[in-house]
N, C-alpha and C positions, 0 to 999 in steps of 0.2 A: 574180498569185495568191499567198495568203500561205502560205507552208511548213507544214507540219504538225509540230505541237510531236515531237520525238522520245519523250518517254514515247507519246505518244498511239498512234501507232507500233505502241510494241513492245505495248502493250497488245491492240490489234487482232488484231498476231501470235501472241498467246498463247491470246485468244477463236477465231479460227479454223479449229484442230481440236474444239474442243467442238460448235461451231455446225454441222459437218459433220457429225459425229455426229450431233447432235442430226435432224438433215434425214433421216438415215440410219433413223432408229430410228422420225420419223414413219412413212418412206415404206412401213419394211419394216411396219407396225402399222396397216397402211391397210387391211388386208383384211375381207374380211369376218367378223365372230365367230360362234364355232362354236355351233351349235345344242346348247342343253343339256335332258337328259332325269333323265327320275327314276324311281322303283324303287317298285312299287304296294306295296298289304298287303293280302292275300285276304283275305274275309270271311266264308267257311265256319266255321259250328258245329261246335266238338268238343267231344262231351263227356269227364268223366273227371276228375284231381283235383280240386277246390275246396280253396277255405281254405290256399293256399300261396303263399308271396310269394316272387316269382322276379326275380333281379337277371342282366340279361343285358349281360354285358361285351361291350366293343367288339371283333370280331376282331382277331388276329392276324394279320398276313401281312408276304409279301415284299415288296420294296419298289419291284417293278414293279405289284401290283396295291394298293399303300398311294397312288395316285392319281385323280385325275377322268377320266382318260384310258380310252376302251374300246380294250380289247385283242382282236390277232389275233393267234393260234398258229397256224404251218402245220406241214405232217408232221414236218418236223427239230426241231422246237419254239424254233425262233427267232419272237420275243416283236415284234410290233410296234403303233402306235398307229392307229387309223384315224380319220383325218380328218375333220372337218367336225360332229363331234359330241364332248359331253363330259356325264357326271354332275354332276350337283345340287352335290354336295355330296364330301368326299372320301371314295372308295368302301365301308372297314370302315365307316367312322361313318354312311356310309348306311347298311348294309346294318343296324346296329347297330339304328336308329332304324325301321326297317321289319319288322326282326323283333320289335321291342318291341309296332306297332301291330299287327303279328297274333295276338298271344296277346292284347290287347286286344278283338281280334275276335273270334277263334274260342275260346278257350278260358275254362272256368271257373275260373279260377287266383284268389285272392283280389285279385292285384295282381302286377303288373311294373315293373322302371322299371331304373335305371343302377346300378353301383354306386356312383358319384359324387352320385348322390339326395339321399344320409345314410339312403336308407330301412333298415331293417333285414332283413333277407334269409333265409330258409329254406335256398333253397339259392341257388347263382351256374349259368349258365353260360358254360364257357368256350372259347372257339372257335376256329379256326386258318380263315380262306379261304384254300384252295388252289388253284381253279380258278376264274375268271371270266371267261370269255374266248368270242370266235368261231374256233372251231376250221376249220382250211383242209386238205387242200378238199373234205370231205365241209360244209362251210359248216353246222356245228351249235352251238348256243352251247352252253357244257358250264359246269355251276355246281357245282361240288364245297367242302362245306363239315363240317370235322371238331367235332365235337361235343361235350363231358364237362358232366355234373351233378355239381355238385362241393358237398358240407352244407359251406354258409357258417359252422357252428358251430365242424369241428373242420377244414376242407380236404381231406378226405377224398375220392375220387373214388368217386361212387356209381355212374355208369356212361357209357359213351362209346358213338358212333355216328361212322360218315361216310356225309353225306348227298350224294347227286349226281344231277344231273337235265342232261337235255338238250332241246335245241329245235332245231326244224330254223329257220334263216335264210332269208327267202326269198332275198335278196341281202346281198352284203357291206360293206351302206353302212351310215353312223352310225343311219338312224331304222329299218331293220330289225335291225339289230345290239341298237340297246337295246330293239325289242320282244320278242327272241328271249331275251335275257338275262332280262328282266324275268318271261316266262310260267317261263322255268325255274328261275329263285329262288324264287318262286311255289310250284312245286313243292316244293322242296326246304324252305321256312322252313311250310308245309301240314305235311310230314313230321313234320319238328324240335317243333311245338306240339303233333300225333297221340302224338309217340313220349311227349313230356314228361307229358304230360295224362294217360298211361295209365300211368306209372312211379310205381312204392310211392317217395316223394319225404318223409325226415326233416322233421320241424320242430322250430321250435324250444322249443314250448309243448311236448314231448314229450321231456323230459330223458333222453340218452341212446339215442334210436330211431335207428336205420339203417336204409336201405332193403339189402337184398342183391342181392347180385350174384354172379353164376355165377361158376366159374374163365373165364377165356377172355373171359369178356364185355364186358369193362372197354372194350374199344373193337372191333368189326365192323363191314361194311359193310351199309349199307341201299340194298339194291338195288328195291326193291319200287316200283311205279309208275314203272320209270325202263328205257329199252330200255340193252341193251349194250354198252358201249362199242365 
């Protein structure tokens, strides 16, 4: 038998922890992929502003819910992922794109869109997600999302809300989890295009108009249609 060139060799020796690896990362990526879901846009009529162009910014958030990952909170408020299911898309920028299609639906607004559009904008909104999650173990999804109308003219904050909705889970699996999330965003982005649609809302063909705002009011809660926490 003829000897094996010695490069040849060490060559092999050097490919054979990659190769392991590599075996490694098939076998662990063998499973099954997680079922992914998505986030509706109610189609309820509201009436109330017309003739105002609304540019609705991507939320805010932390950067356990700046992911596709659905979350569970239990009493201690320790944060974890549940399994076997994942969002569309990454969760503000979802939620971003589903609250644009609802004021598309329900409301008489002149127009909606991003502020990355280039459209030109009346007012903005700008948002913070604070809650998204399946709460444990009263097993409720709890959708909490902070609110400001801000005149894109001067930055000014016209007025602020926090909106928050809950659902009951039937179970704590991924395709009840994101049905329970989903009916309670629902809720909450219903609110958000009600609250907007009936607010004295600046433009910009109105040189100088602000809407007013109480002392105090600048940001409360909006508890209405929503049980207690």
């Amino acid at each position: 038998m003829l000897p094996h060139p010695v490069g040849q060799v060490r060559s092999l020796a050097r490919l054979a922890p990659a190769m392991v690896l590599a075996a490694l990362v098939c076998a662990c990526s063998s499973g099954p992929a997680p079922t992914t879901f998505d986030l509706s846009a109610p189609t309820s009529r509201i009436g109330g502003t017309s003739g105002v162009q609304v540019l609705v910014a991507e939320p805010a958030a932390l950067q356990t819910l700046s992911t596709q990952q659905i979350l569970v909170k239990d009493a201690s408020g320790t944060v974890s992922f549940l399994g076997g299911g994942q969002w569309s898309d990454n969760l503000p920028r979802l939620i971003q794109t589903r609250l644009i299609n609802t004021f598309e639906n329900a409301s008489q607004l002149r127009g909606v869109s991003r502020p990355s559009s280039g459209a030109v904008g009346d007012v903005q909104l700008v948002s913070e997600l604070r809650s998204f999650e399946i709460a444990t173990p009263s097993n409720e999804a709890v959708v909490e999302i902070s609110v400001k109308i801000v005149n894109d003219t001067n930055g000014r904050i016209v007025s602020g809300r926090i909106f928050k909705a809950r659902t009951p889970a039937a179970t704590v699996d991924a395709p009840n989890a994101a049905r329970a999330l989903d009916e309670a965003l629902s809720v909450a982005m219903l609110d958000i295009v009600r609250w907007v649609s009936r607010s004295p809302l600046p433009r910009r063909d109105e040189p100088g108009a602000t809407a007013s705002t109480a002392p105090g009011q600048e940001e409360r809660r909006d508890t209405a249609g929503t049980p207690p926490a």
